[in-house]
C-alpha positions as CSV (number, residue, x, y, z in Angstrom):
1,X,130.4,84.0,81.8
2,X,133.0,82.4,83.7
3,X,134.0,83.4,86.6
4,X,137.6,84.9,85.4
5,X,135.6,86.9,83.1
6,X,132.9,87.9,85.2
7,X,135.1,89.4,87.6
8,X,137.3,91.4,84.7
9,X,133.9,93.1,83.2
10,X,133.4,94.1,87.2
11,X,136.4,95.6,86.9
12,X,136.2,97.7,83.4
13,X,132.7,98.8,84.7
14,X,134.6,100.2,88.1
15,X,136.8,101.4,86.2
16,X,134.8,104.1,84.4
17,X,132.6,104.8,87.5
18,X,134.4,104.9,90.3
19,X,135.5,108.4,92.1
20,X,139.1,107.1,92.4
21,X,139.2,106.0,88.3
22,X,137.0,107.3,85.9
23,X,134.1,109.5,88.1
24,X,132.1,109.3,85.2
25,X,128.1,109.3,85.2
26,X,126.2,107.6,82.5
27,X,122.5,108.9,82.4
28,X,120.2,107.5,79.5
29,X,117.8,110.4,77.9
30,X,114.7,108.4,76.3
31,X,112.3,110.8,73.7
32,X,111.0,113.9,75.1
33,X,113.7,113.9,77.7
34,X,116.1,115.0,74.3
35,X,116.6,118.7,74.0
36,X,117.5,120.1,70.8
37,X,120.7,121.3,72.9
38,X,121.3,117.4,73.5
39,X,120.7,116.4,69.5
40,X,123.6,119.2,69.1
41,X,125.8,118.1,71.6
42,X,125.1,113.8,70.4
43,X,125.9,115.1,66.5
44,X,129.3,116.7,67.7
45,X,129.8,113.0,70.1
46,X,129.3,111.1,66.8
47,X,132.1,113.2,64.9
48,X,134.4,113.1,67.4
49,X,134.9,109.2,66.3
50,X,134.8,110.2,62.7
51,X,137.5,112.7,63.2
52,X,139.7,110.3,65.0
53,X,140.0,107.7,62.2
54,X,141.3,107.8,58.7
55,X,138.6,105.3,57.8
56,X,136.1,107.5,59.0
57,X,133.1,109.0,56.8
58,X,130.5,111.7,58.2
59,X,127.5,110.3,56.9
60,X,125.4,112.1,59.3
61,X,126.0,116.1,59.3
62,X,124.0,118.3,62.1
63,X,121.1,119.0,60.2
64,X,120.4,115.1,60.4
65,X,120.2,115.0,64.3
66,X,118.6,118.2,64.6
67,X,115.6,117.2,62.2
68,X,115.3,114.3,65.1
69,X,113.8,116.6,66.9
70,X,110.2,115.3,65.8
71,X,107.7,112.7,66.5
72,X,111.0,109.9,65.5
73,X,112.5,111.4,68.7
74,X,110.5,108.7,70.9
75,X,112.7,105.9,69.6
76,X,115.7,107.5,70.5
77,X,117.9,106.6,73.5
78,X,121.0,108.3,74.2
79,X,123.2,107.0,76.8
80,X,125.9,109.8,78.1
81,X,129.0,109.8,79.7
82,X,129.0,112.8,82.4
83,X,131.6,114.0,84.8
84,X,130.9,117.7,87.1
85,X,127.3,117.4,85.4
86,X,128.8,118.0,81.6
87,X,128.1,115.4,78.8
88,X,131.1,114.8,76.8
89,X,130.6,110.9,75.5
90,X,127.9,108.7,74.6
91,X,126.0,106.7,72.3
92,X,123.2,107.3,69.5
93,X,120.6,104.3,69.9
94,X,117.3,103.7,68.7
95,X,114.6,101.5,70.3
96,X,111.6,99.9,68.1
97,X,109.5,96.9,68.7
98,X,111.6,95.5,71.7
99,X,114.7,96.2,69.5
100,X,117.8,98.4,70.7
101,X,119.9,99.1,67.7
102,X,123.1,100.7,69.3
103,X,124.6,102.7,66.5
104,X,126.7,105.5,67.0
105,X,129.5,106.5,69.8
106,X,132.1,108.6,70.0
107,X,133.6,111.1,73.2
108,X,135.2,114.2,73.7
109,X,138.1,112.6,76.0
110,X,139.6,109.2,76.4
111,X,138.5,107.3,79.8
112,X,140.0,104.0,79.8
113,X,137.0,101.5,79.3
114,X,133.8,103.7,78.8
115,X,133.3,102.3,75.4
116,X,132.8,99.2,76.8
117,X,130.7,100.5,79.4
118,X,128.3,103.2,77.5
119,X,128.5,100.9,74.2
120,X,127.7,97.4,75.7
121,X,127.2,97.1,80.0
122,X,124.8,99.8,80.0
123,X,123.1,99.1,76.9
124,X,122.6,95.8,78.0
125,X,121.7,96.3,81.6
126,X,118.8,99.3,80.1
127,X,117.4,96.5,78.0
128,X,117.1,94.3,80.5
129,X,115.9,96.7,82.9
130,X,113.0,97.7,80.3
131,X,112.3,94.1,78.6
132,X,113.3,94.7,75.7
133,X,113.8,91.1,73.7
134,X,117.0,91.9,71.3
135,X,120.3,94.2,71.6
136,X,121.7,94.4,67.8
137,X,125.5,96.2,68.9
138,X,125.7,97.2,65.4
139,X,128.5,96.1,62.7
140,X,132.2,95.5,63.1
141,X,134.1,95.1,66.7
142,X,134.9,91.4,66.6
143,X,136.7,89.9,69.6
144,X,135.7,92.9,71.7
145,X,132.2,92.4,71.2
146,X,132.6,88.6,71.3
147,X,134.3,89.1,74.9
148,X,131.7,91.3,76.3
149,X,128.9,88.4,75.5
150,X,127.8,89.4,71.3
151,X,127.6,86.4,69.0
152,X,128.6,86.9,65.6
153,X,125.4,86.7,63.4
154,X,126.3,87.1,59.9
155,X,124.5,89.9,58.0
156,X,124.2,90.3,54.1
157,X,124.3,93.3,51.7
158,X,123.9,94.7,48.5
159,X,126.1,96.7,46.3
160,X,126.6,97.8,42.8
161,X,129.6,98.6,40.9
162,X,129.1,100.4,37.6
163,X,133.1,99.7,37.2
164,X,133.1,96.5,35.6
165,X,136.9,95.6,36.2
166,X,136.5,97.1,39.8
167,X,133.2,94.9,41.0
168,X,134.7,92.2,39.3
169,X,137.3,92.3,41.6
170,X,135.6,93.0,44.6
171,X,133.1,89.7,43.6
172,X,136.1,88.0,43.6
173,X,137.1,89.5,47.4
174,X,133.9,89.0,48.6
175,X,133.4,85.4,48.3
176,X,137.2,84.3,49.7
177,X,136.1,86.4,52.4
178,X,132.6,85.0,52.7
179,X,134.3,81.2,53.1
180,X,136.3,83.1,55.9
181,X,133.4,84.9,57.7
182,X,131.5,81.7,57.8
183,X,134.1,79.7,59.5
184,X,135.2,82.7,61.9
185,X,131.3,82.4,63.2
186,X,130.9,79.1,63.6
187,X,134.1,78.6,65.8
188,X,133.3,81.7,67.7
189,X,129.9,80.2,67.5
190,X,131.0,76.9,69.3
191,X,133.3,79.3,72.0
192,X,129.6,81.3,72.5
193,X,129.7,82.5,76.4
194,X,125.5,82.4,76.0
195,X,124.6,79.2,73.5
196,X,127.1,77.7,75.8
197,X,126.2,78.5,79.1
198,X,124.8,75.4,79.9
199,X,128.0,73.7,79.4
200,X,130.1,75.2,82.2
């Protein structure tokens, strides 16, 4: 990054961390370190976003998390936000084959910056920490992610419509925005702090 930016992500991590700010702990909890307390406590994390956006669908109920409790529980890795030794952010992560998919976030109150800070800096800073080889942030955030050092890699899908009248329609959606998504990553692609950084 450049320097201008180096020093604002020094900041946003303060920010969250500092006694004077935020005061906030985050503390990573890898496999057998998960409680079925903690699975409780992540499930009602991850609806606390859901609940806070019109958009938002519960996919996952509690049932789901707690039947994590298992031998899938080893490819878990929370990271939580804690303040006077009580969790009441995070993220819902899982590690495989030097792969951290970050997936789920969400918190119980607002501090300014921690989902930058639980979401990406200490994501990023664990993987390094442990080797791991990729960090997938997961879908959607755009310039934020961008900002915080992400390249846009362009993912495909597969959907069905049995509306003929809607999927037509949607087709038609999908490839204006396709021309659109291709072009959006290959200028953000040529603006890249890290297939750039030999250019600074």
């Amino acid at each position: 990054f450049p320097s201008k930016r180096r020093i604002k992500i020094k900041r946003e991590r303060r920010s969250v961390t500092d006694t004077q700010e935020g005061g906030v702990t985050l503390k990573i909890y890898r496999g057998n370190e998960i409680s079925e307390d903690l699975l409780s406590s992540m499930y009602k994390i991850y609806k606390t976003t859901i609940d806070k956006n019109p958009y938002g669908r519960l996919y996952l109920n509690e049932q789901f998390f707690l039947r994590l409790n298992n031998d899938f529980k080893k490819n878990l890795c929370f990271i939580c936000a804690e303040k006077e030794g009580k969790i009441f952010g995070g993220t819902f992560n899982v590690v495989k084959a030097d792969r951290f998919y970050g997936r789920y976030w969400g918190t119980h109150k607002f501090v300014k910056n921690l989902h930058f800070e639980a979401c990406y800096y200490k994501s990023i800073e664990y993987c390094i920490e442990n080797g791991l080889q990729v960090m997938e942030p997961g879908a959607g955030g755009g310039d934020f992610k961008f900002l915080r050092g992400f390249d846009p890699v362009v993912v495909n899908s597969v959907h069905f419509c049995s509306n003929r009248g809607l999927g037509a329609a949607i087709e038609r959606f999908v490839k204006q925005e396709a021309i659109y998504i291709d072009e959006a990553a290959e200028e953000l692609g040529q603006r890249s702090y890290v297939n750039n950084k030999n250019k600074q």
